[in-house]
C-alpha positions as a printed NumPy array, in Angstrom:
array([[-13.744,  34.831,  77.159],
       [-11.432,  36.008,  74.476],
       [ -8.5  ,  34.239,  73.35 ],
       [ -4.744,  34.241,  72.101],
       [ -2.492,  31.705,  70.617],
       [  1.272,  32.068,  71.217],
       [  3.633,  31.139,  68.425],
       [  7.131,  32.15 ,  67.78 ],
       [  7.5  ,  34.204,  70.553],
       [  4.442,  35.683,  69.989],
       [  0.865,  36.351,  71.154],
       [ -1.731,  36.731,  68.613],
       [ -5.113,  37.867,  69.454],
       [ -7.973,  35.418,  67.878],
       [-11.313,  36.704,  66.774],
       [-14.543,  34.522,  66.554],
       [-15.081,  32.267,  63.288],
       [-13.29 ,  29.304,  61.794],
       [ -9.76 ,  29.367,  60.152],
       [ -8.353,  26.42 ,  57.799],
       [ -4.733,  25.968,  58.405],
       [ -2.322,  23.702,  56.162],
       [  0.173,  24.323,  54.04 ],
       [ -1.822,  25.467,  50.828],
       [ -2.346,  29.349,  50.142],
       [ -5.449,  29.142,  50.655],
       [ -5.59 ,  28.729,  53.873],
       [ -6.59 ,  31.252,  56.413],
       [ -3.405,  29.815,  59.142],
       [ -0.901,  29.013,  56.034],
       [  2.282,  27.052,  57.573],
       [  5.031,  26.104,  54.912],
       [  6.235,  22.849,  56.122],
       [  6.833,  19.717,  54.969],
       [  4.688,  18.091,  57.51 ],
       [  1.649,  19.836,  57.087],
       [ -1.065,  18.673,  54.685],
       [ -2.31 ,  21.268,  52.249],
       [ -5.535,  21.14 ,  54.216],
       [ -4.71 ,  19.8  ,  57.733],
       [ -7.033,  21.082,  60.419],
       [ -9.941,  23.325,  61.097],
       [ -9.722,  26.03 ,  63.93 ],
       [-12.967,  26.944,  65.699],
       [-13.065,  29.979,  67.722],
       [-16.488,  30.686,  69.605],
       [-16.914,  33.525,  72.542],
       [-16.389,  30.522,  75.297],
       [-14.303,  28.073,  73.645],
       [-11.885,  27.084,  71.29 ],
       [-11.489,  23.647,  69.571],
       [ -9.708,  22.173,  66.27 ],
       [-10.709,  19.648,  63.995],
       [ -8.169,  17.11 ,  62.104],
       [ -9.403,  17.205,  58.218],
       [ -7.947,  14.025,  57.715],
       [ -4.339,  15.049,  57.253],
       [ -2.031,  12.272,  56.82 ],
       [  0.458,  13.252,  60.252],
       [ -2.755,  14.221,  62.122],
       [ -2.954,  17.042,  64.78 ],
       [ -1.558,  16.236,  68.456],
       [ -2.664,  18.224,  71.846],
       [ -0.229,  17.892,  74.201],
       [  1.174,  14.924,  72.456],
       [ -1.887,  13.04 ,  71.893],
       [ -3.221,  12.599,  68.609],
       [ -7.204,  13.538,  68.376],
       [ -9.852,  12.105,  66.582],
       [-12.807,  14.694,  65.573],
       [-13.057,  17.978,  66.904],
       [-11.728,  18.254,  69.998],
       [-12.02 ,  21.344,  72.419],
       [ -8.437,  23.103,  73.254],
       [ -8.414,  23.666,  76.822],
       [ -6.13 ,  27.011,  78.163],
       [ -2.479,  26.106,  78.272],
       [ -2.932,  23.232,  75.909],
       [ -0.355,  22.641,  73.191],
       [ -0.986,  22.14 ,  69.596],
       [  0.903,  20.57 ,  67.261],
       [  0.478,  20.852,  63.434],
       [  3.353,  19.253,  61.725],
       [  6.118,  20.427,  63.355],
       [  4.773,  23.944,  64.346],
       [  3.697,  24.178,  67.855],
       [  1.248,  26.438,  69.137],
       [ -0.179,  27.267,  73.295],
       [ -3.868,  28.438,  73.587],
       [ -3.566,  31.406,  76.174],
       [ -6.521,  32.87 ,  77.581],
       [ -6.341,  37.04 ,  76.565],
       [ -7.852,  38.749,  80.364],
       [ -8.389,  42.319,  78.333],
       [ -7.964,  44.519,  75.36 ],
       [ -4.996,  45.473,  76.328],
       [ -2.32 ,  43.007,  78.209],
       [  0.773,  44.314,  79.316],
       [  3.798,  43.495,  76.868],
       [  1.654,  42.654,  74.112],
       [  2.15 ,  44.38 ,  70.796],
       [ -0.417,  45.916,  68.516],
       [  0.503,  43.367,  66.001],
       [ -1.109,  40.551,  69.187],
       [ -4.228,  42.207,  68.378],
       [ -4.002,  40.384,  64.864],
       [ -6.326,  37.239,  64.167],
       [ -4.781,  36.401,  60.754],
       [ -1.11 ,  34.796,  61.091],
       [  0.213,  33.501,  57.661],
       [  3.812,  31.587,  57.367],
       [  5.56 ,  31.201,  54.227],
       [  9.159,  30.472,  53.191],
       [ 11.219,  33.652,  50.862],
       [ 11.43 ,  32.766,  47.469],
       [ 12.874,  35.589,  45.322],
       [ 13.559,  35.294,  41.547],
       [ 17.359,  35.561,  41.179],
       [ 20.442,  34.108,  42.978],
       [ 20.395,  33.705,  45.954],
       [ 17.349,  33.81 ,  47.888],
       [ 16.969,  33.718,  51.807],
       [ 15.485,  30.44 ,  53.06 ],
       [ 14.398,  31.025,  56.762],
       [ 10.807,  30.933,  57.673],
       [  9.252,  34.33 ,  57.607],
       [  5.729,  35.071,  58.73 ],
       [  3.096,  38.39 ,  57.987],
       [  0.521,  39.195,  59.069],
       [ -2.966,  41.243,  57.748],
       [ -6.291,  41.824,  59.036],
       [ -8.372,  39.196,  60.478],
       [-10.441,  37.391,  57.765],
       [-13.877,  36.368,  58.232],
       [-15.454,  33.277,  59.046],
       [-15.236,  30.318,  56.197],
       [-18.008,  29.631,  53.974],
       [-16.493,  27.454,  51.44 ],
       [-12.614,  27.767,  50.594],
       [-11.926,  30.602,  48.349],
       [-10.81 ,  29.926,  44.493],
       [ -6.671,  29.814,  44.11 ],
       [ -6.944,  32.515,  42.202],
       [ -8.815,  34.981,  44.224],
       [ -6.655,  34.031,  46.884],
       [ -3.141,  34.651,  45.233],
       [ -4.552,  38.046,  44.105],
       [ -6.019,  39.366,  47.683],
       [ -3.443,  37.356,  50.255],
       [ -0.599,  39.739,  48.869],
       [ -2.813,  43.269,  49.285],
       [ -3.535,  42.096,  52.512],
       [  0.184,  41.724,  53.791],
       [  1.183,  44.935,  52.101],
       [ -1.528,  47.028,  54.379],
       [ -0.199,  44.724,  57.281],
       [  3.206,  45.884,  56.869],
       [  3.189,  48.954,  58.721],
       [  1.563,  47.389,  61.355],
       [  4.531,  44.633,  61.95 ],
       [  7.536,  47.098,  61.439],
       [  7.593,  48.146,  64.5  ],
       [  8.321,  44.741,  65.764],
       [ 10.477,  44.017,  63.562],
       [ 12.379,  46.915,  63.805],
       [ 12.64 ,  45.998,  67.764],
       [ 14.272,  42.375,  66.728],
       [ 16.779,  44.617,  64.855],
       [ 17.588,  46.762,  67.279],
       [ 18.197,  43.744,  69.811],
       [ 20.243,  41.696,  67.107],
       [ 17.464,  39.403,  66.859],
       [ 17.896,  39.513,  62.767],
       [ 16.505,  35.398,  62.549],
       [ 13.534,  36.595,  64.282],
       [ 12.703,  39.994,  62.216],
       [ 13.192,  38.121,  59.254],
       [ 10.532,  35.801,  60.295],
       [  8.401,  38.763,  61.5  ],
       [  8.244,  40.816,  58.096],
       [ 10.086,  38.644,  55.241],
       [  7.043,  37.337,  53.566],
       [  5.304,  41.477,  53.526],
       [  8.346,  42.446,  52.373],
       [  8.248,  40.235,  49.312],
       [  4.232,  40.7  ,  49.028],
       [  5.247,  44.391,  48.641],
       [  7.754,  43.845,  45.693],
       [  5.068,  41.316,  44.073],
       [  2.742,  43.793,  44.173],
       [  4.95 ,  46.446,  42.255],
       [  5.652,  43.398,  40.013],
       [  2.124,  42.973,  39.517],
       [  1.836,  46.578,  38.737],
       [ -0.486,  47.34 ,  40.862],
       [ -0.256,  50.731,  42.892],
       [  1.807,  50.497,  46.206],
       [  2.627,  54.287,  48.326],
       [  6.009,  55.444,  48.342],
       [  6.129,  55.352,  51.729],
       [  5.071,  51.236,  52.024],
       [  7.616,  51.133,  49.412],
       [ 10.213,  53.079,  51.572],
       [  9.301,  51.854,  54.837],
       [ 10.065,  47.78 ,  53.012],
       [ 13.153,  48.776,  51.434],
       [ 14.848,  50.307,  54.883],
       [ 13.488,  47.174,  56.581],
       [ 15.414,  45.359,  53.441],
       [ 18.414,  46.813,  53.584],
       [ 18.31 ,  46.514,  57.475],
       [ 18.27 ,  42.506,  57.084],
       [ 20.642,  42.226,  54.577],
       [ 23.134,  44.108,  56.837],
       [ 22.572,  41.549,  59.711],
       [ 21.534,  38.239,  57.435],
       [ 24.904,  39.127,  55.172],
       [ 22.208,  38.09 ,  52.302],
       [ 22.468,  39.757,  49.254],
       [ 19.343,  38.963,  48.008],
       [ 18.099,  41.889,  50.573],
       [ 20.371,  44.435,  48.25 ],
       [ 18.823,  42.581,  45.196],
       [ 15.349,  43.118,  46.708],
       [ 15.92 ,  46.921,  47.2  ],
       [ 17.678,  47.69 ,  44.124],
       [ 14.6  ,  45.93 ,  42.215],
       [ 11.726,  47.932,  43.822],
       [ 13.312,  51.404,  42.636],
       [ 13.985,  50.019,  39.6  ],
       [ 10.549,  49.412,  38.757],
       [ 10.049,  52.996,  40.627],
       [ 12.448,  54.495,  38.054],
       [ 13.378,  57.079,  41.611],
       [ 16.214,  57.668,  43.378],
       [ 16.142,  56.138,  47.202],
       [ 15.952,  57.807,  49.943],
       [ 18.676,  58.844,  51.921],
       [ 17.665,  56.512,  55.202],
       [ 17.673,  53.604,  52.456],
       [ 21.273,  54.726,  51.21 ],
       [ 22.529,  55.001,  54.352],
       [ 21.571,  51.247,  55.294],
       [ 22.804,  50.09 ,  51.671],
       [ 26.547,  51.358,  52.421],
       [ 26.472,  49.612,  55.292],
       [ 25.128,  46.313,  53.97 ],
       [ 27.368,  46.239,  51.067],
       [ 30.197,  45.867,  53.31 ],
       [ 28.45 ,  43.139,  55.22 ],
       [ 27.212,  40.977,  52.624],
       [ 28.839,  37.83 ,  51.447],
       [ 27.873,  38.183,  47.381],
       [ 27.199,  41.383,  45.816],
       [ 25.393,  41.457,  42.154],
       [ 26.836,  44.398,  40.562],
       [ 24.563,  44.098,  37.408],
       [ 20.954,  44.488,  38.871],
       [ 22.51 ,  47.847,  40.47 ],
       [ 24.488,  48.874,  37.432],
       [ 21.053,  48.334,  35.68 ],
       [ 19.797,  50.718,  38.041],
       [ 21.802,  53.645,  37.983],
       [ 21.597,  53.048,  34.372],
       [ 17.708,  53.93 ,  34.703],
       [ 18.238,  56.882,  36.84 ],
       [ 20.912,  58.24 ,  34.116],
       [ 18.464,  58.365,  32.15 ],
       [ 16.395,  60.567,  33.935],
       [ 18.868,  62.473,  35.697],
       [ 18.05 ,  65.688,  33.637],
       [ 14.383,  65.924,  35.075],
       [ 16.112,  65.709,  38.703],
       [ 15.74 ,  67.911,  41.651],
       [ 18.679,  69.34 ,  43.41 ],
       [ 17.77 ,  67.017,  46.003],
       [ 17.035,  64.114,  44.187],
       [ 20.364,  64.692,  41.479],
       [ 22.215,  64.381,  45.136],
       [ 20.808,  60.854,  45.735],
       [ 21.624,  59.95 ,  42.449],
       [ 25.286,  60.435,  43.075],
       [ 25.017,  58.549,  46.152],
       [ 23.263,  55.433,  44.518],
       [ 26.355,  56.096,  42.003],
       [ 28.815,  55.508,  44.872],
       [ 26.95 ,  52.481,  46.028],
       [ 27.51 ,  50.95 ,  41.932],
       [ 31.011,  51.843,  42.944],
       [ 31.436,  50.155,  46.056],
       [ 29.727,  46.989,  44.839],
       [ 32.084,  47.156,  41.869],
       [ 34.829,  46.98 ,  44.259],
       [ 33.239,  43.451,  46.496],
       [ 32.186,  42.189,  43.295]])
């Protein structure tokens, strides 16, 4: 029998092994919430069962409302609660279910609040997603975790923009920010980190970027975009522009000086330019404008 847990919304496929979930990193099932312990509960998938184990957390694990004591087996259509995050074991029929997304076929599901350096940052819950990890043998170091979590999101991001893009396209912005905020921000600490990211990862987060900021009115999105091609020292593309006009006019606070900062870069280059790319850079020099003009 194989298996999928529904959260969000969602269905996520879950492969065999044993995933640690609680509010620390580390975890395989990270949830940021208050009421989660950093280690709060083991899940055990087998080929005929699934069942969860409290690891003494201090607000305990409740199926369907009861608390357990040990490991207890999850029965289909039970409901699992873990802090305040609730979660339904479904039973998954086939490879393939009608409605359910590529990303369903996922066993890894990590949630973690935005934090961006710089005024202001967004504050819902966001989620990513990356390939399935394998089955514990000991909890990773905090190190090696907070140097392969983020590579794993950033190859995961692809995979999820599809859905998010959907939420966009329905209005649904809470819900795509959710979906692909935390990739988004694993892809800029990446380029922070220095480590090698493709243009088009780097692309494909900056559209989704600018694409939230137009329907969150955050301008921490515009920040976020104007700060990978920074650190690119390259023009963006024109699918990026065209979303950045649009935001600008939707956001509540522009910051003129991370932009200005970036045009400044470009200038600076502009003599090495393309036809093509010198036309982008007089875009980007229209968007300094307009944000000149909010801020």
């Amino acid at each position: 029998m194989r298996f999928r847990l529904r959260y969000l919304q969602h269905d996520f496929e879950m492969g065999e092994g044993e995933f640690l979930i609680g509010r620390s990193p580390s975890c395989q099932l990270s949830l940021d919430d208050p009421l989660v312990s950093r280690r709060h509960a083991l899940l055990i998938v087998t080929a005929s069962e699934v069942s969860t184990e409290d690891l003494g957390s201090r607000n305990g694990v409740l199926v369907n409302g009861n608390r357990i004591v040990g490991r207890h087996v999850i029965q289909i259509g039970d409901r699992i609660l873990i802090g305040a995050q609730e979660m339904t074991l479904l039973e998954s029929k086939s490879e393939d279910q009608p409605g359910m997304t590529s990303t369903a076929r996922l066993a890894r599901l990590s949630l973690a609040k935005i934090q961006m350096s710089g005024p202001p940052s967004p504050t819902s819950t966001v989620s990513h997603f990356a390939t399935a990890p394998p089955a514990i043998s000991g909890s990773p170091s905090p190190r090696e975790d907070t140097l392969q979590a983020p590579r794993r999101a950033v190859g995961g991001l692809s995979v999820i923009a599809s859905v998010a893009e959907k939420s966009l396209s329905m209005n649904r912005t809470e819900e795509a920010e959710r979906i692909v905020g935390s990739s988004l921000l694993d892809v800029l600490e990446q380029v922070r980190a220095g480590s090698h990211v493709g243009s088009d990862v780097i692309d494909l987060a900056a559209r989704l970027a600018a694409r939230l900021a137009s329907g969150t009115g955050k301008g921490s999105w515009v920040d976020f975009v104007v700060e990978l091609y920074t650190r690119e020292s390259r023009p963006c593309p024109a699918p990026v522009i065209d979303e950045l006009y649009i935001a600008l006019r939707k956001v509540q606070t522009v910051h003129t000086v991370p932009l200005r900062a970036y045009v400044a870069r470009l200038r600076e280059r502009v003599n090495s330019f393309g036809p093509a790319e010198r036309f982008l850079f007089q875009r980007i020099e229209g968007l300094e404008r307009l944000a000149g003009l909010r801020g």
